[in-house]
PyMOL commands that place a pseudoatom at each C-alpha (Angstrom):
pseudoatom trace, name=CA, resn=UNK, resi=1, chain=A, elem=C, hetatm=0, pos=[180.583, 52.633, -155.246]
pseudoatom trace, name=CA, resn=UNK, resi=2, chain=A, elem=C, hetatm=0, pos=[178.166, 52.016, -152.406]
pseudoatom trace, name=CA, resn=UNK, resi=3, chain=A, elem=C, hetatm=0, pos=[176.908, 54.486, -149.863]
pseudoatom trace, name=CA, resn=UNK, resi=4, chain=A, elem=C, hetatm=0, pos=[179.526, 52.623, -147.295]
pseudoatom trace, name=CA, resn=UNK, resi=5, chain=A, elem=C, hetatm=0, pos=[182.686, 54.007, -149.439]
pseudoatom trace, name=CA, resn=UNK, resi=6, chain=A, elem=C, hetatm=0, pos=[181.170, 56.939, -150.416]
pseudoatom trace, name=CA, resn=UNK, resi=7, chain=A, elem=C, hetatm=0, pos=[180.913, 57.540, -146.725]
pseudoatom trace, name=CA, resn=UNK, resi=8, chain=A, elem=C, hetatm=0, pos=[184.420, 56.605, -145.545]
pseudoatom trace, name=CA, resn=UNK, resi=9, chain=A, elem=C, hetatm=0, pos=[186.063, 58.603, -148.723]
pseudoatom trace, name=CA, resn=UNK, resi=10, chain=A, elem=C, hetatm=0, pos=[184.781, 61.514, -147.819]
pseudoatom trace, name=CA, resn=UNK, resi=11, chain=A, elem=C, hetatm=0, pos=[186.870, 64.420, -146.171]
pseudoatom trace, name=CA, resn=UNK, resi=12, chain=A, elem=C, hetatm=0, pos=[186.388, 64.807, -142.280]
pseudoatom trace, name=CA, resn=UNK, resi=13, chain=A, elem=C, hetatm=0, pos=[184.670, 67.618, -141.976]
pseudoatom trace, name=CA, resn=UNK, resi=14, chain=A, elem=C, hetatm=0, pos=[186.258, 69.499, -138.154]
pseudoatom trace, name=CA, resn=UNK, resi=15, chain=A, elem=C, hetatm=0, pos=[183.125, 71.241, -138.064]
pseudoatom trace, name=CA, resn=UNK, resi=16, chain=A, elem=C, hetatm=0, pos=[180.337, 68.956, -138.290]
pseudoatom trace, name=CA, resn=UNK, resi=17, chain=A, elem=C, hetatm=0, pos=[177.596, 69.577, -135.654]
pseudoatom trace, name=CA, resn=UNK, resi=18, chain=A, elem=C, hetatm=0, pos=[178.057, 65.766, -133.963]
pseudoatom trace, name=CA, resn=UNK, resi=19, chain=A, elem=C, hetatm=0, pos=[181.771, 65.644, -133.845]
pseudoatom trace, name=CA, resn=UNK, resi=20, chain=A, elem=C, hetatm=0, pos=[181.771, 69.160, -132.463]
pseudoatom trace, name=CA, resn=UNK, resi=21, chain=A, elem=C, hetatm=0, pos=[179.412, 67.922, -129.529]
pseudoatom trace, name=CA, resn=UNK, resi=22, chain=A, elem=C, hetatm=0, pos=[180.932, 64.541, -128.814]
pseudoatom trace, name=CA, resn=UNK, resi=23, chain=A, elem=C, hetatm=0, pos=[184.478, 66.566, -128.436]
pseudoatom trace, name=CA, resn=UNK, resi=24, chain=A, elem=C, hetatm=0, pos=[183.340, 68.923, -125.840]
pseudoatom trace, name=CA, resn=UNK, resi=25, chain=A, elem=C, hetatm=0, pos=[180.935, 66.374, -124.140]
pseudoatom trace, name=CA, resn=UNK, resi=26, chain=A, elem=C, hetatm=0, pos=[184.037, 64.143, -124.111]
pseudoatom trace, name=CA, resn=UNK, resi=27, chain=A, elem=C, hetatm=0, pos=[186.118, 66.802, -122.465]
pseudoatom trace, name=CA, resn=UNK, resi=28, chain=A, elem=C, hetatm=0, pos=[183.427, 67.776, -119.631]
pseudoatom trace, name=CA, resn=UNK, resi=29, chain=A, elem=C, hetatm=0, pos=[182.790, 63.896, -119.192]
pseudoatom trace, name=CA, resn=UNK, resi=30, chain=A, elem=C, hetatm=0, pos=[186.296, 63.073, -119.212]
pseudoatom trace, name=CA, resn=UNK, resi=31, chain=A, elem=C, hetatm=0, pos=[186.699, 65.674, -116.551]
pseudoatom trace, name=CA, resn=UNK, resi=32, chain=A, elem=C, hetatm=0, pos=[184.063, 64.071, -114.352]
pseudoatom trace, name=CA, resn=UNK, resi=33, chain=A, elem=C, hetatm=0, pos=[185.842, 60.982, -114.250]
pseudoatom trace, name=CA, resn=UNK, resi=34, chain=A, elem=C, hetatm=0, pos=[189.018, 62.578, -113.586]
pseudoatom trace, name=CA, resn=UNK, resi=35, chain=A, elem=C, hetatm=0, pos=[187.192, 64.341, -110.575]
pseudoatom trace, name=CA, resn=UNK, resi=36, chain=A, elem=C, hetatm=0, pos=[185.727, 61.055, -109.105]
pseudoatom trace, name=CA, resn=UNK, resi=37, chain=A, elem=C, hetatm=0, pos=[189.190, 58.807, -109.549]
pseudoatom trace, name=CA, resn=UNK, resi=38, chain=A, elem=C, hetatm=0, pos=[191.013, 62.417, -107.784]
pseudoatom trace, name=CA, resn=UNK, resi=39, chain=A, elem=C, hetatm=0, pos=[188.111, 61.940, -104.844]
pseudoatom trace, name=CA, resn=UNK, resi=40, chain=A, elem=C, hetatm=0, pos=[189.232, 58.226, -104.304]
pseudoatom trace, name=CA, resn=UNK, resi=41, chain=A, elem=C, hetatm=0, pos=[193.047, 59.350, -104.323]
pseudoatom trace, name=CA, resn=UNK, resi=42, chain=A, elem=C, hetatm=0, pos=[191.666, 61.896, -101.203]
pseudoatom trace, name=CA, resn=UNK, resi=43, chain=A, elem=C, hetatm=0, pos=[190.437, 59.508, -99.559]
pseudoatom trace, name=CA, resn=UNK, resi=44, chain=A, elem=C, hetatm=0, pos=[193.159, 57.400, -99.783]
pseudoatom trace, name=CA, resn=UNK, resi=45, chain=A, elem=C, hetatm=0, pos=[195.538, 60.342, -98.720]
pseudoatom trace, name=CA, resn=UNK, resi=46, chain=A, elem=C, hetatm=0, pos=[192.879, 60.680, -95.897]
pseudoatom trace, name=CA, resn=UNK, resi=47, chain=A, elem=C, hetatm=0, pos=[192.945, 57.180, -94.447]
pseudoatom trace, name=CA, resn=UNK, resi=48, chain=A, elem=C, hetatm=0, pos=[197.026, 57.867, -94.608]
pseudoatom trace, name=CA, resn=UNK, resi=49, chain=A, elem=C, hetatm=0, pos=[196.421, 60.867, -92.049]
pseudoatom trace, name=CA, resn=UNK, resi=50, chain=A, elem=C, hetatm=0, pos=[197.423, 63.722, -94.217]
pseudoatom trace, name=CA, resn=UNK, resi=51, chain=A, elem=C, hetatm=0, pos=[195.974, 66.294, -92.469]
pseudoatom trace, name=CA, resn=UNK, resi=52, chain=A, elem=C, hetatm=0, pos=[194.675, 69.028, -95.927]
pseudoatom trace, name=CA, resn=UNK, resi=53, chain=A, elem=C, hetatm=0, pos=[192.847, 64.916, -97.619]
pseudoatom trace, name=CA, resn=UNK, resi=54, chain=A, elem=C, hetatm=0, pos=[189.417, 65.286, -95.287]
pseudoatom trace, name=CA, resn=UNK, resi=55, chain=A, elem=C, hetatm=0, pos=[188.946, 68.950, -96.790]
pseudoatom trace, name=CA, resn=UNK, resi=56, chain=A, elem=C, hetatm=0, pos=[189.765, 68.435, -100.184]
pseudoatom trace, name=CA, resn=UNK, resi=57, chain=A, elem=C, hetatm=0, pos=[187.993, 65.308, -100.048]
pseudoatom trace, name=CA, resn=UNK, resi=58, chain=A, elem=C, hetatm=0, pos=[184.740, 67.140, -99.017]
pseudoatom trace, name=CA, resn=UNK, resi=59, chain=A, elem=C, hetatm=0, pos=[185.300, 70.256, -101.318]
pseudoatom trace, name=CA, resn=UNK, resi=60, chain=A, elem=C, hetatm=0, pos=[185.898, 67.796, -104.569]
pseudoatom trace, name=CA, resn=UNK, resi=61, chain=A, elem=C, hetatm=0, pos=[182.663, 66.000, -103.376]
pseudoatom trace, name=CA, resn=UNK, resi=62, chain=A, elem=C, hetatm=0, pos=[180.794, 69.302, -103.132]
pseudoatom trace, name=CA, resn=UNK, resi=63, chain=A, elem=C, hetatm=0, pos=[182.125, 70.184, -106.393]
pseudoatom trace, name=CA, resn=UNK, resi=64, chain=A, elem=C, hetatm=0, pos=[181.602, 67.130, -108.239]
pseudoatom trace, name=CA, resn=UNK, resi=65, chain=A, elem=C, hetatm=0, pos=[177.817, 67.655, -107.298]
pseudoatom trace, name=CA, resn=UNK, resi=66, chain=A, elem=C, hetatm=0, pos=[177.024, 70.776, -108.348]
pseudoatom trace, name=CA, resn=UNK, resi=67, chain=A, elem=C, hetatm=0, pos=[179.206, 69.974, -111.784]
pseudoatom trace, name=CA, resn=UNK, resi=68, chain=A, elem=C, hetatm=0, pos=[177.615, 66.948, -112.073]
pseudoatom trace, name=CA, resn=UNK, resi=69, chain=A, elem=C, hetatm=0, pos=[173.919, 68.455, -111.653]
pseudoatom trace, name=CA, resn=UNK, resi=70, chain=A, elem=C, hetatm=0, pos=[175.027, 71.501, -113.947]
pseudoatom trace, name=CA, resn=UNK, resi=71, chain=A, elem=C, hetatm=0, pos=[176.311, 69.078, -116.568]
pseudoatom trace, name=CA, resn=UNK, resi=72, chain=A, elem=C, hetatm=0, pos=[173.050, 66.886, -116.307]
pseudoatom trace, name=CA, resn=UNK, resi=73, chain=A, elem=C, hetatm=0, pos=[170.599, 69.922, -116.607]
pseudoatom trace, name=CA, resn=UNK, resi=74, chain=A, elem=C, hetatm=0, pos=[172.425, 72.060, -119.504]
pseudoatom trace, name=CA, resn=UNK, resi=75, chain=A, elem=C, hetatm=0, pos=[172.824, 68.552, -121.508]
pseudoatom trace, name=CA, resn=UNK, resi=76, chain=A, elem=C, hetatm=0, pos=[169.328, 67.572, -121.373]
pseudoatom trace, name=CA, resn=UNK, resi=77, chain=A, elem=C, hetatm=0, pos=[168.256, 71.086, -122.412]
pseudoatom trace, name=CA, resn=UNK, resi=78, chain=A, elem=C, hetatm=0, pos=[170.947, 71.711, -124.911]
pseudoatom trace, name=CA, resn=UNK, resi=79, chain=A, elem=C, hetatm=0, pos=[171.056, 68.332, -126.619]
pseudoatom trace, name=CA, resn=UNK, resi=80, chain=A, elem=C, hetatm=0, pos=[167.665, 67.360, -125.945]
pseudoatom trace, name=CA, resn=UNK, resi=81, chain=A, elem=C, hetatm=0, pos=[167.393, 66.953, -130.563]
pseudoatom trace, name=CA, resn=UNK, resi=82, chain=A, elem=C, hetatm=0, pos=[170.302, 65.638, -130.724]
pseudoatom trace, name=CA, resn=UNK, resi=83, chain=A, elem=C, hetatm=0, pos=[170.689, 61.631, -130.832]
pseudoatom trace, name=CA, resn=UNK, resi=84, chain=A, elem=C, hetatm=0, pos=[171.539, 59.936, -127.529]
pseudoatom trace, name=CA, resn=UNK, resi=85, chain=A, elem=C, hetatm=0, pos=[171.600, 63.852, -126.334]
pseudoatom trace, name=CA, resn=UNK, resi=86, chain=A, elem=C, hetatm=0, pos=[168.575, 63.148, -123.554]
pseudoatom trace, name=CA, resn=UNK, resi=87, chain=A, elem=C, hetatm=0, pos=[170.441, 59.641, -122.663]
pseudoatom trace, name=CA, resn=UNK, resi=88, chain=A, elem=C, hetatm=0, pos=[173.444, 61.411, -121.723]
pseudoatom trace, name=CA, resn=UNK, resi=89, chain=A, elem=C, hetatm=0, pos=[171.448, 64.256, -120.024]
pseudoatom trace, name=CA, resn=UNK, resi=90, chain=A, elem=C, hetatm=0, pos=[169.777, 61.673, -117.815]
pseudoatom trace, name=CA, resn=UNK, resi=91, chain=A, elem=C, hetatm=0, pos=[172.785, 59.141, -117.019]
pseudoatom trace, name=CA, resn=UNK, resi=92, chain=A, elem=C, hetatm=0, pos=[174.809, 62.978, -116.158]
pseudoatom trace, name=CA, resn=UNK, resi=93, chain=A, elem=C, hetatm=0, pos=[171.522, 63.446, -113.607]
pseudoatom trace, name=CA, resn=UNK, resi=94, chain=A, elem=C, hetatm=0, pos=[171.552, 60.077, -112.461]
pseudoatom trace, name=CA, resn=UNK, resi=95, chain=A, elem=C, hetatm=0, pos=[175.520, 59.889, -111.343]
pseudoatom trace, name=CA, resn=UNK, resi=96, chain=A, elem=C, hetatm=0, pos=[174.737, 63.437, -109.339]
pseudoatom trace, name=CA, resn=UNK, resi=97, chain=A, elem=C, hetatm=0, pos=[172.043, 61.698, -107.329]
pseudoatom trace, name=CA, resn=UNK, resi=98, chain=A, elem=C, hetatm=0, pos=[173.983, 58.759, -106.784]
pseudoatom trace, name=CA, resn=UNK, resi=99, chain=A, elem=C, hetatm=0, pos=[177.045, 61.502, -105.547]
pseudoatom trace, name=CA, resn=UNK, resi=100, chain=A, elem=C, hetatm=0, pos=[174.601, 62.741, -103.084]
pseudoatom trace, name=CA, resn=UNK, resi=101, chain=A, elem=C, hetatm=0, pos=[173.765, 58.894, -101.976]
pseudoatom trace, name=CA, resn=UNK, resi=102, chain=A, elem=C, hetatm=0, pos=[178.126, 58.921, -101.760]
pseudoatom trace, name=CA, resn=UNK, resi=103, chain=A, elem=C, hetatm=0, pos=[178.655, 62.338, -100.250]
pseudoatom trace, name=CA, resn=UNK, resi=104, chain=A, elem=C, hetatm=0, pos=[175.492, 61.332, -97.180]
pseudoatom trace, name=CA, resn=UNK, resi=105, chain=A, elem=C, hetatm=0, pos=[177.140, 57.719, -96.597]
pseudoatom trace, name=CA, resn=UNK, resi=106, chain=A, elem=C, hetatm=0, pos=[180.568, 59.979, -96.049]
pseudoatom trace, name=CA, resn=UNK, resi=107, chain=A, elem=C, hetatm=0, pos=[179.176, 62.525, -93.985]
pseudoatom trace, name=CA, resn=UNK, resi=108, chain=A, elem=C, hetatm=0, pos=[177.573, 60.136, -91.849]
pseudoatom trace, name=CA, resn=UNK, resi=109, chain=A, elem=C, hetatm=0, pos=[180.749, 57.826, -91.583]
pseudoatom trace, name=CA, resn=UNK, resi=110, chain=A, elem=C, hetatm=0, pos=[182.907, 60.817, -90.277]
pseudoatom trace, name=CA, resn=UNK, resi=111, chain=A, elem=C, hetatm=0, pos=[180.171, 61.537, -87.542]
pseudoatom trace, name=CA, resn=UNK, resi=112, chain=A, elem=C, hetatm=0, pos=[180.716, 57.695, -86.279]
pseudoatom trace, name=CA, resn=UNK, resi=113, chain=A, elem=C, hetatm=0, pos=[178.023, 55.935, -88.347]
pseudoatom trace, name=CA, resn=UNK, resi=114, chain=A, elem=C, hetatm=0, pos=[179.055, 52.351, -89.704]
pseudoatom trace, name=CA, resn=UNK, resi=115, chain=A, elem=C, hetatm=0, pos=[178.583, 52.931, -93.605]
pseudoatom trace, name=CA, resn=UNK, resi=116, chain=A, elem=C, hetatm=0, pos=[182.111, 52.516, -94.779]
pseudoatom trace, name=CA, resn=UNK, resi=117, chain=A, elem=C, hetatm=0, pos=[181.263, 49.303, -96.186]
pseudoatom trace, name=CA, resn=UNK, resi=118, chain=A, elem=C, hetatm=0, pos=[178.767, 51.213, -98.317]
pseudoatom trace, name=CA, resn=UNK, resi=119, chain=A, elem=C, hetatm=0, pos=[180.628, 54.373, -99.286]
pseudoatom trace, name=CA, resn=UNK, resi=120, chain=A, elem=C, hetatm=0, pos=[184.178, 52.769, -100.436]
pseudoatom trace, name=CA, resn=UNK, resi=121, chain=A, elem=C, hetatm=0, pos=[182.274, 49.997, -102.882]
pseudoatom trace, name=CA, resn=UNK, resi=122, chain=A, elem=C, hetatm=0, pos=[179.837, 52.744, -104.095]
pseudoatom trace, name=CA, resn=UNK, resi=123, chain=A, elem=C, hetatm=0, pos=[182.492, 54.863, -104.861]
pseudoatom trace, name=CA, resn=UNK, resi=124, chain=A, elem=C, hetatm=0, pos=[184.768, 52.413, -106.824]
pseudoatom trace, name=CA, resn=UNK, resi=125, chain=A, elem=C, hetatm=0, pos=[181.262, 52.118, -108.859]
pseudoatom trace, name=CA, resn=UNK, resi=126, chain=A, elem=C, hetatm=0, pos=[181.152, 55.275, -109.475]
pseudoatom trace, name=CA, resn=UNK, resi=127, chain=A, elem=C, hetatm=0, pos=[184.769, 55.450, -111.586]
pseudoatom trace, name=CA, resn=UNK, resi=128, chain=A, elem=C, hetatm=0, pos=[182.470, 53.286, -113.229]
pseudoatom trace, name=CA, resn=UNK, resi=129, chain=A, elem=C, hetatm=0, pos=[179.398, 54.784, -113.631]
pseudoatom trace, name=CA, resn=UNK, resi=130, chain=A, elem=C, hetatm=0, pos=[181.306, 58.435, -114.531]
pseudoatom trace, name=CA, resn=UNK, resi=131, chain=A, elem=C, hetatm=0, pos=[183.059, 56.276, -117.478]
pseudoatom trace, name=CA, resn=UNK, resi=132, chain=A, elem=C, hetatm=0, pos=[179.756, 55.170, -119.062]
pseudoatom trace, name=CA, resn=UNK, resi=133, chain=A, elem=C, hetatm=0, pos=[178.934, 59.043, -119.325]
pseudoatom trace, name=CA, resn=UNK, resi=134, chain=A, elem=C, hetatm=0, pos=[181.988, 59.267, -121.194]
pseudoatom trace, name=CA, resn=UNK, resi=135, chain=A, elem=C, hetatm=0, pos=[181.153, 56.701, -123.474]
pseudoatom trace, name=CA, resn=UNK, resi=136, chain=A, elem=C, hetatm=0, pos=[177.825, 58.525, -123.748]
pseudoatom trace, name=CA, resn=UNK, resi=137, chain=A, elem=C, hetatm=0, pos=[179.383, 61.729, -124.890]
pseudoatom trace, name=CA, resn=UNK, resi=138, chain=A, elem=C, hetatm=0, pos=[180.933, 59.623, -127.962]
pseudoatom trace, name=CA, resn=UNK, resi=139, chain=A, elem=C, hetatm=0, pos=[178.124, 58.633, -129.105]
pseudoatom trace, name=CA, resn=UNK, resi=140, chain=A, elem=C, hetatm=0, pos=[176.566, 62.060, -129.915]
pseudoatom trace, name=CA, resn=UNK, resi=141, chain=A, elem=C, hetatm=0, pos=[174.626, 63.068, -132.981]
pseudoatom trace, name=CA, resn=UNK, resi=142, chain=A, elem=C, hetatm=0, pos=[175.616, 59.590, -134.034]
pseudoatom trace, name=CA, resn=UNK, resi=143, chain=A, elem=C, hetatm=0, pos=[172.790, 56.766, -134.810]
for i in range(1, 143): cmd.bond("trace and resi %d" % i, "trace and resi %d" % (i + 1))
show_as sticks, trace
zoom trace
C-alpha cells in the first residue's frame, strides 16, 4: 500500500487543525460574498425607487468595509504559519481597498458625478473578487 491509499483510508479526523480553519474561513468568506451579491440586490432595489435601498445600500457598504478590513487584519495575524494563511490575509485586504475604490465611485455618483459606468462594472467584479477569497479559505493548511 502506497502513501496515496494509506492517505485516503484513513478516518477523517473533525478536528484536524486545517479542516477546522478552512470551515470557519469558509463561513466568514462565504459571508462576504453573500454581503457583496445583497449590496448589488440594494442597488437594484435603489434604481427601482424603493425609498429604505439608498440607506441600506450605504450601511451594507460601510459594513462590508470594516468586515472586510477586520477579516483581512485578524487572518494575516492569525494564520500568518499556516499554508496559503498570508495569501488569504492579503487578497481579504486587497477586496477592502478595492470596497473603498466602490463605496468613493458611489458616494460621488449620488452627489452628481458621472462614475456609474465605473461603480456598476466594479461591483459585478467584486462578486468576483469576494469568491476567490472563498476559494482561498479552502485551501487552508493544505499544500
Amino acid at each position: 500500500m502506497n502513501t496515496t491509499t494509506a492517505h485516503l483510508n484513513r478516518p477523517a479526523d473533525l478536528h484536524e487543525p486545517g479542516r477546522n480553519l478552512r470551515r470557519w474561513w469558509g463561513v466568514i468568506t462565504a459571508l462576504l460574498v453573500a454581503a457583496i451579491f445583497i449590496e448589488a440586490v440594494f442597488a437594484g432595489a435603489m434604481m427601482s425607487g424603493v425609498g429604505w435601498a439608498r440607506a441600506a445600500h450605504a450601511a451594507n457598504a460601510v459594513l462590508l468595509i470594516a468586515s472586510t478590513t477586520v477579516a483581512g487584519l485578524v487572518s494575516l495575524i492569525t494564520l500568518r504559519r499556516v499554508p496559503h494563511g498570508p495569501r488569504l490575509g492579503w487578497t481579504l485586504l486587497s477586496l477592502a481597498a478595492v470596497l473603498v475604490l466602490q463605496a468613493a465611485a458611489g458616494a460621488l455618483s449620488a452627489k452628481g458625478a458621472s462614475l456609474l459606468w465605473i461603480h456598476v462594472p466594479l461591483g459585478v467584479a467584486l462578486v468576483g473578487f469576494a469568491a476567490q477569497a472563498a476559494m482561498g479559505a479552502r485551501r487552508l493548511g493544505g499544500q
